[in-house]
C-alpha positions in Angstrom: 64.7 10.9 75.2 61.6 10.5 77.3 59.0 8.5 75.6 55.5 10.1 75.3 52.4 8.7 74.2 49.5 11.3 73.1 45.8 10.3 73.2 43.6 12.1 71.0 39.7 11.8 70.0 39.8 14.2 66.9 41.8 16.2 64.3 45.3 16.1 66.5 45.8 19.9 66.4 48.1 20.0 69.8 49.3 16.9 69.4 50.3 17.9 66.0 52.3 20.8 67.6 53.5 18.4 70.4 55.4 15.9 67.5 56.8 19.1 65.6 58.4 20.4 68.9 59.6 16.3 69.6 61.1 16.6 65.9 62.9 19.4 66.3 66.7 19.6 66.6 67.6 19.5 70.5 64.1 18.1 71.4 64.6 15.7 74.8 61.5 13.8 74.2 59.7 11.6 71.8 56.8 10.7 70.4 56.5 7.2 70.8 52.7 6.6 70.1 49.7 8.3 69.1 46.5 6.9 70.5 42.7 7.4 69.5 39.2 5.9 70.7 37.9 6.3 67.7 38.9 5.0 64.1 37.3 8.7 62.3 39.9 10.9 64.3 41.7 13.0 61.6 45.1 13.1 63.9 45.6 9.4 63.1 46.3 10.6 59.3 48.3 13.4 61.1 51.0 10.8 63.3 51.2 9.0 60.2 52.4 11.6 58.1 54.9 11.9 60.3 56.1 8.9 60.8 54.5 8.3 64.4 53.3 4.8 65.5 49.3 4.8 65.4 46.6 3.0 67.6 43.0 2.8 67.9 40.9 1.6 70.8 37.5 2.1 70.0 35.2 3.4 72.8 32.1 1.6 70.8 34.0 -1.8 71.3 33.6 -1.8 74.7 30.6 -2.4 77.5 31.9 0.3 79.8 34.0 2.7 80.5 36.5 0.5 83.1 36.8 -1.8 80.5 38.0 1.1 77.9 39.9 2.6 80.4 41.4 -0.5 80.8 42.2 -1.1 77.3 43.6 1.9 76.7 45.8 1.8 79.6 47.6 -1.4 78.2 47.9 0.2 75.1 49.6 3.0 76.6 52.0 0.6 78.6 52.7 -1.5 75.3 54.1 1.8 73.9 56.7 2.1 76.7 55.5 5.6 77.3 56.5 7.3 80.6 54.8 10.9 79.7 51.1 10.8 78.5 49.7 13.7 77.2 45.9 13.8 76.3 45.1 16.2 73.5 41.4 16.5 72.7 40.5 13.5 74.1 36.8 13.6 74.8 36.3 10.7 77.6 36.6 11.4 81.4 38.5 8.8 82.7 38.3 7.0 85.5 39.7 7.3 89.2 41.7 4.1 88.5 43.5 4.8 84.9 44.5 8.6 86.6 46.2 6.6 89.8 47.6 4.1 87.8 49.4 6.6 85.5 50.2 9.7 88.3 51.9 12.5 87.8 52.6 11.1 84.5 49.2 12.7 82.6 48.7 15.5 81.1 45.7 17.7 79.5 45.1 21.0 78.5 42.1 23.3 78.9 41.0 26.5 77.5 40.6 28.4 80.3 42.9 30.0 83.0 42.2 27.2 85.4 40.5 27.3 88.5 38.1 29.3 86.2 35.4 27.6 83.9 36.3 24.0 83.8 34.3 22.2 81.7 32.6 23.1 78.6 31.8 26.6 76.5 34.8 28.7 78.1 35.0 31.2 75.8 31.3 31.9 75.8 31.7 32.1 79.8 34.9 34.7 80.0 33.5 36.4 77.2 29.8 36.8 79.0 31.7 37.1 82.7 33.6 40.3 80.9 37.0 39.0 82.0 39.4 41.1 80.6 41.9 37.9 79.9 41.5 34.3 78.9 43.3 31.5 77.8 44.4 28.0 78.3 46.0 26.0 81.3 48.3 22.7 81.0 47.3 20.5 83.6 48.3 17.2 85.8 45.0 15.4 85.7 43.9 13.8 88.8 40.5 12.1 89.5 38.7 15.9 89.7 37.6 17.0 86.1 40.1 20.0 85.5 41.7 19.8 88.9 44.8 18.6 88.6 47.6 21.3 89.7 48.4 23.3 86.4 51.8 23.6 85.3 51.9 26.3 83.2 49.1 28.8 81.4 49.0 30.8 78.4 47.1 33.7 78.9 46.0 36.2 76.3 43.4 39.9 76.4 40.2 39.6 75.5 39.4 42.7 73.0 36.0 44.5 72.2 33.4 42.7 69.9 35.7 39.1 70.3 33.3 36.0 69.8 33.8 32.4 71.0 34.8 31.7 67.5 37.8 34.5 67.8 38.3 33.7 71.0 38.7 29.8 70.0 41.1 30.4 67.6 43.5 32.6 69.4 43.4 30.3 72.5 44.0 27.3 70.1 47.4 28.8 69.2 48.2 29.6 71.9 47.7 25.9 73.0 50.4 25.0 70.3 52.9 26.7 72.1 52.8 26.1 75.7 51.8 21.8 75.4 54.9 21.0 73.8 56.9 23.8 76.0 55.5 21.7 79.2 56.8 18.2 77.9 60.2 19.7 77.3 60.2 21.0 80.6 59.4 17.5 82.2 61.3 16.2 79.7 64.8 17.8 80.9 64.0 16.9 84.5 62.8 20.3 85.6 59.4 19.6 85.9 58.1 16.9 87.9 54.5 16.0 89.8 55.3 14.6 93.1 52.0 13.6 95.7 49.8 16.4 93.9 51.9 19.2 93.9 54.3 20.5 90.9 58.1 20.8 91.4 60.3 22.8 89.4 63.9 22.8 89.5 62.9 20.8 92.6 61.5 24.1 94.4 57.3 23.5 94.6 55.6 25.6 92.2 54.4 28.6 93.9 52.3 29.4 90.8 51.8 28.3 87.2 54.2 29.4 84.6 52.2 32.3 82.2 53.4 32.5 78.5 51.5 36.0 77.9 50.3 37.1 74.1 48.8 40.7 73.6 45.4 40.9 72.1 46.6 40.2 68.6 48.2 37.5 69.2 
């Protein structure tokens, strides 16, 4: 069972999705922490619930963000996590916490990556008139959104959607392909090796696509 840790700042909606799929009969990886910065963030009450090891490390506690970083970083190691996953966490991290832990971090972010990294993304497809949007799991690296992406769920964009629609269609979507990604990593077919992404131990021409229709 590979041990994951999962970081969160808020209500824990993928990482939620993430322990369901690690709790499920077959499942090769576990849960082995769930980590917040901030002692309000609902998903602690989530993890608890189901019977997942909780920490805080509390951004305000510290003078600055290498500091944090490093704080969290220990807290990660004292887990025994070898898979971290970062689900609604709302810090950028450092150069130094994303070398220490390479090709073993993970994030998601609702957009089909290289388009619209940072924030508003469904505002910016919508107002672009992209015809499809959704949401890309990603290696992080030291370049906000960067990393190479392992796998995106993409989904059309119909007449009169709003961010808000949009949001919650994308979210789902989210639910699915997060814990899909730590299986496969977690049976040894997906690996992160000097930047690039390995399947089956072939490089990763392109990002797996899980594809929902409009209604999804």
């Amino acid at each position: 069972m590979l041990p994951v840790a999962v970081v969160i700042s808020g209500r824990g909606s993928n990482m939620e999705a993430i322990v369901r799929a690690a709790q499920a009969p077959g499942s090769r990886y576990q849960v082995v922490r769930v980590i917040a910065d901030r002692d309000s963030a609902g998903g602690l009450s989530r993890a608890a619930a189901f019977g997942i090891p909780t920490s805080i490390v509390p951004l305000k506690q510290f003078p600055d963000r290498s500091t944090f970083d490093a704080a969290l970083a220990r807290e990660i190691e004292a887990s025994g996590a070898r898979l971290v996953a970062l689900a609604g966490f709302m810090r950028i991290l450092s150069a130094e916490f994303v070398q220490r832990f390479a090709g073993r971090l993970l994030n998601i972010h609702p957009s089909l990556l290289p388009k619209y990294k940072g924030l508003d993304t469904h505002a910016r497809a919508i107002a672009a008139g992209d015809t499809h949007h959704g949401a890309s799991v990603h290696y992080v690296t030291a370049e906000l959104d960067g990393g190479p992406v392992v796998m995106q769920g993409r989904l059309r964009l119909a007449p009169g959607d709003t961010p808000e629609t949009v949001s919650a269609r994308v979210h789902a979507l989210e639910h699915i392909i997060y814990p899909h990604v730590c299986s496969l990593i977690a049976a040894g077919r997906i690996d992160c090796r000097d930047g690039s992404v390995y399947l089956d131990g072939e490089p990763l021409a392109a990002p797996l696509v899980e594809e929902l229709d409009a209604a999804a």
